[in-house]
DSSP file (Angstrom, degrees, kcal/mol; ACC not computed):
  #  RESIDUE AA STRUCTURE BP1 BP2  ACC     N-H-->O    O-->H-N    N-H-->O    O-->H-N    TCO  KAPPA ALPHA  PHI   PSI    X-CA   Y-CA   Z-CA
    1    1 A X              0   0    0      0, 0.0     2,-0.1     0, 0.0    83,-0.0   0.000 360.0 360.0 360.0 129.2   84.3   50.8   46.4
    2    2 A X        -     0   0    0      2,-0.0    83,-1.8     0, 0.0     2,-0.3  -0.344 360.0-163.7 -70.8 154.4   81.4   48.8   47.5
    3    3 A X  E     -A   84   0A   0     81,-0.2     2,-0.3    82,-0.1    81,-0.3  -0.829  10.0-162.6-163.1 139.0   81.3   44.8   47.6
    4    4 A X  E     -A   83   0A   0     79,-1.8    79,-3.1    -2,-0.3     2,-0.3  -0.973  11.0-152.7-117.5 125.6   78.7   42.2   47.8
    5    5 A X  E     +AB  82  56A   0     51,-0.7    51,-1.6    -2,-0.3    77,-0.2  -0.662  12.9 178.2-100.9 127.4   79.4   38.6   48.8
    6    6 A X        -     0   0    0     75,-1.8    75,-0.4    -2,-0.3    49,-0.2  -0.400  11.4-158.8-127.8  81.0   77.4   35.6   47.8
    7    7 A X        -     0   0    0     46,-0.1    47,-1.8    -2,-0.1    73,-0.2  -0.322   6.0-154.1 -51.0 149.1   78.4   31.9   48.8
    8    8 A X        -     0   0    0     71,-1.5    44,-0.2    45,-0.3    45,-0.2  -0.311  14.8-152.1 -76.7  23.8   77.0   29.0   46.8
    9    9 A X        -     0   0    0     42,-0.1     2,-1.4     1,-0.1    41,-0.2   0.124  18.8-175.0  45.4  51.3   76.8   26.0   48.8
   10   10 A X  E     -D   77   0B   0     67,-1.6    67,-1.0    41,-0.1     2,-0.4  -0.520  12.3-173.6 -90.9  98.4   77.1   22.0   47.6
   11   11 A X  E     -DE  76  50B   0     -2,-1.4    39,-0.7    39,-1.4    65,-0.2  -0.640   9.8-165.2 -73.7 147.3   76.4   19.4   50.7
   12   12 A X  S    S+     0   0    0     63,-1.0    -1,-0.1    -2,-0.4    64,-0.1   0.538  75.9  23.4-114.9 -21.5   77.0   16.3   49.5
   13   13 A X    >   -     0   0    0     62,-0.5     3,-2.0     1,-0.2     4,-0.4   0.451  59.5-169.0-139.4  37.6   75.3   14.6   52.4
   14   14 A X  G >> S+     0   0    0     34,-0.9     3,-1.1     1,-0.4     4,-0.7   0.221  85.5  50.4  28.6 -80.6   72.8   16.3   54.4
   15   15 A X  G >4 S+     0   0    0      1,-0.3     3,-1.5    33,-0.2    -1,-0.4   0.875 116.7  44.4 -55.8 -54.5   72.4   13.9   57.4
   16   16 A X  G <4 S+     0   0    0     -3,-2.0    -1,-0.3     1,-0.3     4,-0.3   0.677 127.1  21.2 -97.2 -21.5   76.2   13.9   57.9
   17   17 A X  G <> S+     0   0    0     -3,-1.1     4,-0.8    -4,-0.4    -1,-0.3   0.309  92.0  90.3-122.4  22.1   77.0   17.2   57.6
   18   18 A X  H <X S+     0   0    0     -3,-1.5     4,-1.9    -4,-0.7    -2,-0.1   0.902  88.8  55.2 -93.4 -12.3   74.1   19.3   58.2
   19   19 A X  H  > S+     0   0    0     -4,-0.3     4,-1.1     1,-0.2    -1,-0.2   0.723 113.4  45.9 -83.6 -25.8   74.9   19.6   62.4
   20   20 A X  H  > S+     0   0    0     -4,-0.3     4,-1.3     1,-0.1    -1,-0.2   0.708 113.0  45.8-101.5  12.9   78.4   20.9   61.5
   21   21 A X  H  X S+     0   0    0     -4,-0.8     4,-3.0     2,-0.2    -2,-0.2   0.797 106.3  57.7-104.9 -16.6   77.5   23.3   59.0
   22   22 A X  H  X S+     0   0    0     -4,-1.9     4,-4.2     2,-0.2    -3,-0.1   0.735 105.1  59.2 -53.4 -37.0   74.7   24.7   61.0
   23   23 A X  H  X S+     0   0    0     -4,-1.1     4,-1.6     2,-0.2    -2,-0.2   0.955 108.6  38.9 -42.7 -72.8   77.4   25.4   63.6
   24   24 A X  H >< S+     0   0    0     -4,-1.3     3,-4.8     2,-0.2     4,-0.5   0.979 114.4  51.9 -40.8 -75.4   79.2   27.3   61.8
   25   25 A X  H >< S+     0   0    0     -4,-3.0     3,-1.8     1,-0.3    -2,-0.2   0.803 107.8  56.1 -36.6 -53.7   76.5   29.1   60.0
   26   26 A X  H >< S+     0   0    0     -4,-4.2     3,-0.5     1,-0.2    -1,-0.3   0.776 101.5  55.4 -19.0 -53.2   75.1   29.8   63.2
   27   27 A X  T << S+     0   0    0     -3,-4.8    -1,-0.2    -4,-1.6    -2,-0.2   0.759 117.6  38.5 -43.5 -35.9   78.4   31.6   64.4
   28   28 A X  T X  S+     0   0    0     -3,-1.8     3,-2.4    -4,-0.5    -1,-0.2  -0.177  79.3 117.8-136.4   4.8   78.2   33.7   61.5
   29   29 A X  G X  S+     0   0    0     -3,-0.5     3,-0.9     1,-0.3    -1,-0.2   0.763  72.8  61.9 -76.1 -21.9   74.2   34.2   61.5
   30   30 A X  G 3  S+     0   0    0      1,-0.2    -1,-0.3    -4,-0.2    -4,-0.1   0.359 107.5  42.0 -95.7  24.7   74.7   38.1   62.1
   31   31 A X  G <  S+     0   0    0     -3,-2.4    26,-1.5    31,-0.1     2,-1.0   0.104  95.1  90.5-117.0  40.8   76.6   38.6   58.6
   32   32 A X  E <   +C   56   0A   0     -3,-0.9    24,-0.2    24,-0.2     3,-0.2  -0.866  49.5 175.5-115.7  99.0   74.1   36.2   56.7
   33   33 A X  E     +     0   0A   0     22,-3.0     2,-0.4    -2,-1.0    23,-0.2   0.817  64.2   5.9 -81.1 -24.9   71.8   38.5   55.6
   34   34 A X  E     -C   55   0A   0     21,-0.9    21,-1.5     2,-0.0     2,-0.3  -0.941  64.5-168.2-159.2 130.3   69.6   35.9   53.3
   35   35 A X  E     -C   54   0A   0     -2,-0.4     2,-0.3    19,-0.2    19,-0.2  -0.963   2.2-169.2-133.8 155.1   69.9   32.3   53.0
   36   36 A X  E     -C   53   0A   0     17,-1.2    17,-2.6    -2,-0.3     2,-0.4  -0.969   1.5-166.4-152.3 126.2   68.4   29.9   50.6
   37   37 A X  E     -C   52   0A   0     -2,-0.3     2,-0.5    15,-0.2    15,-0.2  -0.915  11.1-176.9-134.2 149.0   68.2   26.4   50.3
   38   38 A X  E     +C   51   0A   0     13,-1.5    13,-0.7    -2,-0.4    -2,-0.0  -0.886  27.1 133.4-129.6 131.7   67.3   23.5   48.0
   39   39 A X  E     +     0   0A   0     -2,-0.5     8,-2.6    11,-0.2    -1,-0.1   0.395  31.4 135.2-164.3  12.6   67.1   19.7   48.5
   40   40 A X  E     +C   46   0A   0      6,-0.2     6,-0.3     1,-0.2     3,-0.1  -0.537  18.8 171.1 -51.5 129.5   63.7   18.4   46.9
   41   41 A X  S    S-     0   0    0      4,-2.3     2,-0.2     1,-0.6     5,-0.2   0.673  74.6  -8.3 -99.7 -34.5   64.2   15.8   45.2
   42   42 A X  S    S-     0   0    0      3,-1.0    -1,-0.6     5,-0.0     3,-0.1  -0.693  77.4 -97.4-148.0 173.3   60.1   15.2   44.8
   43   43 A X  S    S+     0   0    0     -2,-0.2     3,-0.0     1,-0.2    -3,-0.0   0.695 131.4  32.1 -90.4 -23.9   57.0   17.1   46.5
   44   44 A X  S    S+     0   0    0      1,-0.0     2,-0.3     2,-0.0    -1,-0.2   0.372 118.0  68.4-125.6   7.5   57.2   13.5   49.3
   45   45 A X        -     0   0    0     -3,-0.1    -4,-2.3     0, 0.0    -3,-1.0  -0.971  62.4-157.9-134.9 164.5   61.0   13.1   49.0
   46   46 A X  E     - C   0  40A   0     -6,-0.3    -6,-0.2    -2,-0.3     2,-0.1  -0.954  19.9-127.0-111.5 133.5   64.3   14.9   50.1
   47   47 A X  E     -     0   0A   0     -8,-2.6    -6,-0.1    -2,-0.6   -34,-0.0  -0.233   9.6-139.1 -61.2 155.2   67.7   14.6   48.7
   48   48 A X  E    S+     0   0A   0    -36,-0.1   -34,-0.9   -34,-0.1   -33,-0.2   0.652  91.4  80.9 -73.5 -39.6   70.9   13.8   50.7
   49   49 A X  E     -     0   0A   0    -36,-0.2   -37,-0.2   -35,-0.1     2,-0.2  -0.321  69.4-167.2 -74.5 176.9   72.5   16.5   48.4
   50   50 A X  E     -E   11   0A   0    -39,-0.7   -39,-1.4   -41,-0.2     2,-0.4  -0.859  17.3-154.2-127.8 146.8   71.8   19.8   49.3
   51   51 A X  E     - C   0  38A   0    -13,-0.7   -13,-1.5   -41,-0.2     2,-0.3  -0.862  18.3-178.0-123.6 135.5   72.2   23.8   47.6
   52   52 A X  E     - C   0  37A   0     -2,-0.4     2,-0.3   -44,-0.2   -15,-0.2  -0.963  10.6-162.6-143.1 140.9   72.7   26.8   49.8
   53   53 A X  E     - C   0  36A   0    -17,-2.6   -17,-1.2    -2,-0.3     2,-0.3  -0.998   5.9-166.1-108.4 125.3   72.9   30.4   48.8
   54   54 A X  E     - C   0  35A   0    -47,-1.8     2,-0.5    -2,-0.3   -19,-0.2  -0.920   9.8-163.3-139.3 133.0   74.3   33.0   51.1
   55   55 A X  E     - C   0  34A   0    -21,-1.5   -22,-3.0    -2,-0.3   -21,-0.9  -0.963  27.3-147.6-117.4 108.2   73.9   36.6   50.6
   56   56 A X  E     +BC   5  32A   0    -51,-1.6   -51,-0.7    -2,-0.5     2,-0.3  -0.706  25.6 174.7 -94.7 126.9   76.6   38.5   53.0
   57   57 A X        +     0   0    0    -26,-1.5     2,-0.4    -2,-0.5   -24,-0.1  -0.798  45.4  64.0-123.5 178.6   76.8   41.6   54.7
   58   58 A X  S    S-     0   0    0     -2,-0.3     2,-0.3   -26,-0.0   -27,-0.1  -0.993  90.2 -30.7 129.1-141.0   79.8   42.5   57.1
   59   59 A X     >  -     0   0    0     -2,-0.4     4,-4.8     1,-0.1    -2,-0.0  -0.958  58.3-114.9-126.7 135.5   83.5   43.1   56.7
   60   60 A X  H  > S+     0   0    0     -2,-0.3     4,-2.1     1,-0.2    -1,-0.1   0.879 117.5  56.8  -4.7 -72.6   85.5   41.2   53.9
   61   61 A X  H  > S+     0   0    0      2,-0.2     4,-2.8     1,-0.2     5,-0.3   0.844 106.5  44.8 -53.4 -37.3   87.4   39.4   56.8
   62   62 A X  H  > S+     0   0    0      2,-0.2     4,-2.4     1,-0.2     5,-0.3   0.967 110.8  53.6 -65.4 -34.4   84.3   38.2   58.3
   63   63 A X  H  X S+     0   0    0     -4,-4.8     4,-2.7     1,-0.2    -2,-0.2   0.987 115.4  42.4 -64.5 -55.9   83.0   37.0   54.8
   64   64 A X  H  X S+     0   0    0     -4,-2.1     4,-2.9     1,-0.2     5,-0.4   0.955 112.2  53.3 -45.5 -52.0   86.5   34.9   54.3
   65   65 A X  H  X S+     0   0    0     -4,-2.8     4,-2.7     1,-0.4     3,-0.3   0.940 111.1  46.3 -77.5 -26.4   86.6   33.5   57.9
   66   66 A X  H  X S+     0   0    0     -4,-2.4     4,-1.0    -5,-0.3    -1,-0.4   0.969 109.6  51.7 -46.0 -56.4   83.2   32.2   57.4
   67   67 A X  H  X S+     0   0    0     -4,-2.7     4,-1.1     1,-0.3    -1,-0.2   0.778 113.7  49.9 -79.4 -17.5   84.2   30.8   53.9
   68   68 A X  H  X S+     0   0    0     -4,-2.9     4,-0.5    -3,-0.3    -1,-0.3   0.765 110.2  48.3 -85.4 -37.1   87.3   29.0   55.9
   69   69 A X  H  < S+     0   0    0     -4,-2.7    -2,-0.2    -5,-0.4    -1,-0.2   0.657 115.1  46.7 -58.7 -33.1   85.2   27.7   58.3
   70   70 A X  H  < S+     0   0    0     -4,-1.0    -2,-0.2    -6,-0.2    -3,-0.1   0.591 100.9  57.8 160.1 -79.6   83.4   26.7   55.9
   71   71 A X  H  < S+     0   0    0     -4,-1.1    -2,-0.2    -5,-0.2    -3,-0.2   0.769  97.1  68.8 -68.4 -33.9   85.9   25.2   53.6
   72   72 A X  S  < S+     0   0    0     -4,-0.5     2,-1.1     2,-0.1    -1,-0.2   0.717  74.8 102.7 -58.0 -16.4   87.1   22.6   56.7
   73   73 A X  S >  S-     0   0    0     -4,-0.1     3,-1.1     1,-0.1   -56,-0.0  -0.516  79.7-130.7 -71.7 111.0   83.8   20.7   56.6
   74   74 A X  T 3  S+     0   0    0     -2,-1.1    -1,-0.1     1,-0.2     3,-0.1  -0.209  86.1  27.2 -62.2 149.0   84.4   17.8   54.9
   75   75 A X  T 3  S+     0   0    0      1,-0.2   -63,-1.0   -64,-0.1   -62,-0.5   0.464  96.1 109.8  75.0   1.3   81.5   17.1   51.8
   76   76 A X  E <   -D   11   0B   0     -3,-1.1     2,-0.3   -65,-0.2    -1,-0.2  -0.944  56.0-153.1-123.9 126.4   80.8   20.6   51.3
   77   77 A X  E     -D   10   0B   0    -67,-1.0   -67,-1.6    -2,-0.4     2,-0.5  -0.837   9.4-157.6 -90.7  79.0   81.7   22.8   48.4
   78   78 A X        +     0   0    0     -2,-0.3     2,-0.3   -69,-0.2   -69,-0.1  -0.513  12.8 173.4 -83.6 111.4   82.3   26.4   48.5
   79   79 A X        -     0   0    0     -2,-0.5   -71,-1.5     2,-0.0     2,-0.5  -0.871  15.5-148.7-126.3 164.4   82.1   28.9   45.9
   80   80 A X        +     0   0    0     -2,-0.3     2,-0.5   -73,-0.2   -73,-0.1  -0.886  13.9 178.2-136.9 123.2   82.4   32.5   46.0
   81   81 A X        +     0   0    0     -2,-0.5   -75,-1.8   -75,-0.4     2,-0.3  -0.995  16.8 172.2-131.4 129.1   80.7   35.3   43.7
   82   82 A X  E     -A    5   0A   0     -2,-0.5     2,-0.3   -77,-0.2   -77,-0.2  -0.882  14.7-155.3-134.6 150.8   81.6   38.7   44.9
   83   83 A X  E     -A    4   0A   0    -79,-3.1   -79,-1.8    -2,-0.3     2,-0.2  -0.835   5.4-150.6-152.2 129.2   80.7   42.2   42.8
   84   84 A X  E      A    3   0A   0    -81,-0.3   -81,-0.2    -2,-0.3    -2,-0.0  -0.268 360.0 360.0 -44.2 115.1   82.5   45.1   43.1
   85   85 A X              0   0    0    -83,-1.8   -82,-0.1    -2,-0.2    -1,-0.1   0.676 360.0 360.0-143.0 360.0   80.9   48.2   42.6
């Protein structure tokens, strides 16, 4: 059986959390196959919130310890859509 990982991604404050979530992500940049991110609020302004999407490739385990890492960051929301194939 096949599986494909996608995180979802809610920052709740950009400036304050975007150095430790880069960290991580960073750690974890070879099983992040596509990332995507949203925080416009206006074509001249930026949100504090933030959206990220992560498309994962790897092992199961890596995808979890990522999401665990992940999960410590205070202000950040993590959710998980996996399919099974």
């Amino acid at each position: 059986m096949t599986e494909t990982r996608i995180l979802g991604l809610l920052i709740s404050d950009r400036i304050k959390e975007a150095g430790r979530t880069q960290a991580v992500l960073s750690r974890h940049a070879r099983i992040i196959s596509s990332r995507l991110g949203f925080h416009e609020v206006s074509e001249d302004k930026c949100s504090r919130t933030g959206i990220m999407l992560l498309h994962l490739t790897g092992t199961p385990a890596e995808w979890d310890l990522l999401e665990n890492e992940l999960g410590e960051i205070g202000g950040l929301q993590v959710k998980q859509l996996s399919f099974k194939y």
